[in-house]
C-alpha positions as CSV (number, residue, x, y, z in Angstrom):
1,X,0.0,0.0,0.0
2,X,1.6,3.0,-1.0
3,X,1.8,6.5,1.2
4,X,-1.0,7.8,-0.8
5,X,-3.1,5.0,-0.3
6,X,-2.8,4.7,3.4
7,X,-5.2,5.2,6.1
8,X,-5.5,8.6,7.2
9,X,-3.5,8.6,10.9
10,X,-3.2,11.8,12.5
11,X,-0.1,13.1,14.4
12,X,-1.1,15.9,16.7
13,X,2.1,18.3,17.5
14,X,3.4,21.4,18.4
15,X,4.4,24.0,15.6
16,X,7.9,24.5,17.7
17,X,11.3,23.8,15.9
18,X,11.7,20.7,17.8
19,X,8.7,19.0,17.0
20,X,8.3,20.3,13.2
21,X,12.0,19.1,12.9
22,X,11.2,15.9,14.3
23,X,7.8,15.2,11.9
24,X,8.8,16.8,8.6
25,X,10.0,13.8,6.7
26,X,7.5,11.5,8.4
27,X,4.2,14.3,7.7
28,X,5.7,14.4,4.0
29,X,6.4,11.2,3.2
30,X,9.9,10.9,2.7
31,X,9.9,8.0,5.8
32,X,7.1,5.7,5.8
33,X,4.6,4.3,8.0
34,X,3.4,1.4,6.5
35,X,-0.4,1.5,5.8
36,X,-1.0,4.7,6.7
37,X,-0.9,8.6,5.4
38,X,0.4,10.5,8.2
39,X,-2.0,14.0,8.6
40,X,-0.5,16.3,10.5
41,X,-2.5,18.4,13.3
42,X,-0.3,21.3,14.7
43,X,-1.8,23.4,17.8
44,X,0.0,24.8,21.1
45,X,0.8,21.9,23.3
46,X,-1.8,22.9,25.7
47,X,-4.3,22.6,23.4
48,X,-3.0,19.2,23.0
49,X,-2.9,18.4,26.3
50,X,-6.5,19.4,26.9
51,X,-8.0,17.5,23.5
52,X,-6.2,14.4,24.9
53,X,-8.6,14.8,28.0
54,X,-11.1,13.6,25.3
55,X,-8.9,11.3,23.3
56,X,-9.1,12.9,20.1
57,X,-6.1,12.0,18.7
58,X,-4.1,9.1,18.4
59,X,-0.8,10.2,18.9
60,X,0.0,13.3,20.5
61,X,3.0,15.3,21.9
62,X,2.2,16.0,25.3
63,X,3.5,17.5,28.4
64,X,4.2,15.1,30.6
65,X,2.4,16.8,33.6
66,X,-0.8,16.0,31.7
67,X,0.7,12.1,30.3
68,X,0.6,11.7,34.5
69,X,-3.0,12.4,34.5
70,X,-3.7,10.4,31.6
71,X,-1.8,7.0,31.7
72,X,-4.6,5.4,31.9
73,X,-5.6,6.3,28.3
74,X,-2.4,7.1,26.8
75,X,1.4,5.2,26.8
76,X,4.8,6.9,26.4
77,X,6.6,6.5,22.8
78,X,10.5,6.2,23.5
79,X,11.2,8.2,20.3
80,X,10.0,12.0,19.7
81,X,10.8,13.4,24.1
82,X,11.9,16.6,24.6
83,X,14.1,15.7,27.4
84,X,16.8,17.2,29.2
85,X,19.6,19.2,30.9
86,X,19.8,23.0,30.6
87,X,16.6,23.0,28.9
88,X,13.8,23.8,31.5
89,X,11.6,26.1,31.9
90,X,12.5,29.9,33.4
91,X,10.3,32.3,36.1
92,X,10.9,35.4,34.4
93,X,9.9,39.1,35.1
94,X,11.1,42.3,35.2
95,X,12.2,42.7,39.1
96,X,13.6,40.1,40.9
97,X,11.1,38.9,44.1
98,X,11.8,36.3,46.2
99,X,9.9,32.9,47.1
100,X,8.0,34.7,49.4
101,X,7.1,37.4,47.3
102,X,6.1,35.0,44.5
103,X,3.8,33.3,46.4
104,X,1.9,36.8,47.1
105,X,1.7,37.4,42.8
106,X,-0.2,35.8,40.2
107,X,2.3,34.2,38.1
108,X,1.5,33.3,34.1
109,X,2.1,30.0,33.3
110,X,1.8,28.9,29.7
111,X,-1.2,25.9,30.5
112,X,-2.7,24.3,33.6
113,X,-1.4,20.7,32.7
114,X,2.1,21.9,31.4
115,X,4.9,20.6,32.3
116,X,6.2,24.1,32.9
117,X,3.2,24.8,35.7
118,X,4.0,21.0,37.3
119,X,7.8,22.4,37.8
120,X,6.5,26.3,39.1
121,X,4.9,24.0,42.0
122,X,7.4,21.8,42.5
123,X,9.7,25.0,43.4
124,X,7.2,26.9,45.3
125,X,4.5,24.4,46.5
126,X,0.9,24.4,45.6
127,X,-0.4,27.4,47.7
128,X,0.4,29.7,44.3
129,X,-2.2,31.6,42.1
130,X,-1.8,30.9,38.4
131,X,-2.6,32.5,35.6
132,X,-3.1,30.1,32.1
133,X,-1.9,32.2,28.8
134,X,-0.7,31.4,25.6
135,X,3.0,30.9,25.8
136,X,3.8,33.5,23.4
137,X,1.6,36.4,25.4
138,X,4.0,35.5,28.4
139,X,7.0,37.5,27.5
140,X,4.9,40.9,26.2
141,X,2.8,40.4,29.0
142,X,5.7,40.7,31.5
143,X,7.9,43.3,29.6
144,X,4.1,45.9,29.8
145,X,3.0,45.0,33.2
146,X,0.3,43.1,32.7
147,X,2.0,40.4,34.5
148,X,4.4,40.6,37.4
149,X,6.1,37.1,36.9
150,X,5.3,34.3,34.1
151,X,7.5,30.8,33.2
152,X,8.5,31.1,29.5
153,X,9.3,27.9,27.8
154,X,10.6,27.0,24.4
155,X,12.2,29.4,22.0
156,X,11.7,32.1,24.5
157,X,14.9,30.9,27.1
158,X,17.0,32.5,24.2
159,X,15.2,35.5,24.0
160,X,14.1,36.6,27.0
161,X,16.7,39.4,27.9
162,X,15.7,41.3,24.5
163,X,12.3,41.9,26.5
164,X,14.1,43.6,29.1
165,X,13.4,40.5,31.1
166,X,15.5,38.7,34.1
167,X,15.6,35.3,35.3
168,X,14.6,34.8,38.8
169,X,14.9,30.6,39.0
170,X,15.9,28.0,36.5
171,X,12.7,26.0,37.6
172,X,14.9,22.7,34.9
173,X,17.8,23.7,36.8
174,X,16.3,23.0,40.3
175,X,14.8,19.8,39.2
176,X,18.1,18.4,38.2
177,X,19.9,19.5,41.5
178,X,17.0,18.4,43.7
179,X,16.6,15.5,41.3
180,X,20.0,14.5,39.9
181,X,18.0,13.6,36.2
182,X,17.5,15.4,33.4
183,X,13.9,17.2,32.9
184,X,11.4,15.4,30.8
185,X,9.5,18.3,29.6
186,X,7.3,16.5,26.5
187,X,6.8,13.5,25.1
188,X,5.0,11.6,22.4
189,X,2.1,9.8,23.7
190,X,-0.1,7.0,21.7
191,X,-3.8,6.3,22.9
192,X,-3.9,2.9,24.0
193,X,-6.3,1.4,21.9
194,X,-3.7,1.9,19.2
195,X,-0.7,0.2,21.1
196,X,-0.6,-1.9,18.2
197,X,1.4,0.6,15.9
198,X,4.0,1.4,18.5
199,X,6.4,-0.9,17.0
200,X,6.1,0.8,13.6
201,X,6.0,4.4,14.9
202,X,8.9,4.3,17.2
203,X,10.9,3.1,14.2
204,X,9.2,5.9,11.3
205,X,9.7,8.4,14.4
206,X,13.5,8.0,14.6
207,X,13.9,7.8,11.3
208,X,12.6,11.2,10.7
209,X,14.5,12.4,13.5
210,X,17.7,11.0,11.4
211,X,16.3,12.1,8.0
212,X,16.4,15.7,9.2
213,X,19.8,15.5,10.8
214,X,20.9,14.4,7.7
215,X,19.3,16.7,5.3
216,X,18.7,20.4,7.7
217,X,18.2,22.8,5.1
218,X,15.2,20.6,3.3
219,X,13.2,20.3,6.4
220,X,14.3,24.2,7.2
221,X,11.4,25.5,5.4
222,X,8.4,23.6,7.1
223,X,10.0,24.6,10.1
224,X,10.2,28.7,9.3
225,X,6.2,28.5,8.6
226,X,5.1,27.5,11.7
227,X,8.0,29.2,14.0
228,X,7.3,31.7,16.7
229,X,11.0,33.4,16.3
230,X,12.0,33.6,13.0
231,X,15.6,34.4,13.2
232,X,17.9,31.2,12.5
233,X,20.2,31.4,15.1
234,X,17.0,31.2,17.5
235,X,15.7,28.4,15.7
236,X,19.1,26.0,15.5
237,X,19.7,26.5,19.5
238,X,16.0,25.6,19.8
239,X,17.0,22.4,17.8
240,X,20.0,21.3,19.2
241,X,18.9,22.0,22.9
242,X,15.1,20.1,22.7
243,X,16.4,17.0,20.1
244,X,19.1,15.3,21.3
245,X,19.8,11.6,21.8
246,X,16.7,11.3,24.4
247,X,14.7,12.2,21.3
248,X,16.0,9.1,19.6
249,X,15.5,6.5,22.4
250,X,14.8,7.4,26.3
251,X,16.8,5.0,27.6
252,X,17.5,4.4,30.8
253,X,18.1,7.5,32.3
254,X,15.5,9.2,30.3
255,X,13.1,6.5,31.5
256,X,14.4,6.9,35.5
257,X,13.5,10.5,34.8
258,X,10.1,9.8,33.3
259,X,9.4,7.5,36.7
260,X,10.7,9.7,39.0
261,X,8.3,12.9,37.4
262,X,5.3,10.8,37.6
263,X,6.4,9.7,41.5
264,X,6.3,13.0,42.4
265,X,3.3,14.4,40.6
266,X,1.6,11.5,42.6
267,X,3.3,12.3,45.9
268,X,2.2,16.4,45.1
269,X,-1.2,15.0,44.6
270,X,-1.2,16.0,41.1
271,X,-1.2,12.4,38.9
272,X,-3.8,9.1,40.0
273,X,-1.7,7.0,41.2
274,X,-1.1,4.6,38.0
275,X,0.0,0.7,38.4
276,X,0.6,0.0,35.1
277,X,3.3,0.2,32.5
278,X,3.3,3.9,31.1
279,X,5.7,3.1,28.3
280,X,4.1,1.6,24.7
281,X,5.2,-1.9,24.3
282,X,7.8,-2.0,21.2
């Protein structure tokens, strides 16, 4: 069955470098999936992590704070994480204030079930006041005022000082002192009546990962379209930070990490406890 003739499958992701570098070959057939025609569905990763609530996609990138609420429907892919050192998210503003004073504030976060709000209450506890925005309102909102303090994730770690912005905590950099593991941040998650095609996705996932290390400048493009900051510089450190060799297989350290997040978000009260095997079977 050729790519054309396949079953339409859709993969639900996030329009940031990392992701869109990740899916380009696969989303335009030059890695196949055998029958099935990859469609993909790009949207904020909060809007994925909410739709996931209802299981409307398949596969999904998700933030793992809401892949600990929803093991029971979806399992972890070992290909396609954004996993980490010196890659977490950052409590920004415009004045430095301390814990206590943070705690006083409504602080933007960029989703409810983000990984980047999970990490906010791992630093200052759960007696904070959050305010849910789009992740790329975070940054304006905090250089007018609108916002005393915010996390800012993604592309924005590289340009936050050009807002006139400081950073008051590393919230990835606490989690791997208090920790000693990397940050798993996102991941790709498949719904489990589909566990099936985990084999055959894990292997098309890694081989798009490979395809665009090999070949950059053809999946450059498809990335530019959907990126928030355009500059290339911006985008390559975005790249080379968020897709790394976690992206290709977990392993066992990224898999410790993975364990470990979900532990605590169940000790923090945030994540049903879970018996089962979160990872996809391949």
């Amino acid at each position: 069955m050729s790519h054309e003739q396949g079953a339409r499958l859709r993969l639900a992701f996030s329009p940031c470098p990392n992701d869109t570098f990740i899916f380009e070959a696969l989303v335009h057939g030059r890695i196949s999936l055998p029958g099935f025609f990859p469609e993909a569905v790009l949207e904020d990763v909060e809007t994925l992590n909410q739709r996931a609530f209802k299981g409307l996609y398949p596969i999904t990138k998700l933030s793992f704070a809401a892949l600990g609420r929803l093991r029971q429907n979806y399992a972890l892919l070992p290909c396609g994480a954004a996993l980490g050192r010196g890659c977490g998210p950052l409590l920004a503003g415009r004045t430095m204030l301390t814990p206590e004073e943070l705690r006083r504030v409504v602080i933007a976060v960029p989703g409810m079930d983000t990984t980047a709000a999970f990490l906010l209450r791992y630093f200052l506890g759960q007696d904070i006041k959050l305010r849910p925005m789009a992740f790329e309102t975070i940054m304006p909102a905090l250089q007018d005022g609108r916002a005393e303090a915010g996390v800012i994730i993604h592309e924005g770690r590289f340009v936050f000082e050009e807002y006139g912005l400081i950073c008051m905590q590393d919230l990835g950099l606490f989690w791997e002192e208090s920790s000693g593991l990397p940050i798993p941040l996102g991941g790709i998650a498949l719904r489990r009546d589909m566990l099936s095609l985990a084999p055959a996705l894990s292997r098309a996932i890694r081989e798009s990962i490979l395809h665009a290390r090999q070949f950059p400048e053809l999946v450059m493009p498809y990335i530019r379209t959907h990126a928030q900051e355009m500059a290339r510089e911006v985008i390559d450190r975005h790249i080379g930070l968020y897709v790394n060799d976690f992206s290709l297989n977990l392993g066992e350290e990224g898999r410790a990490a993975v364990a470990f997040f979900f532990r605590m978000g169940e000790s923090m009260g945030l994540f049903p406890p879970f018996a089962g095997d979160y990872m996809a079977p391949v």
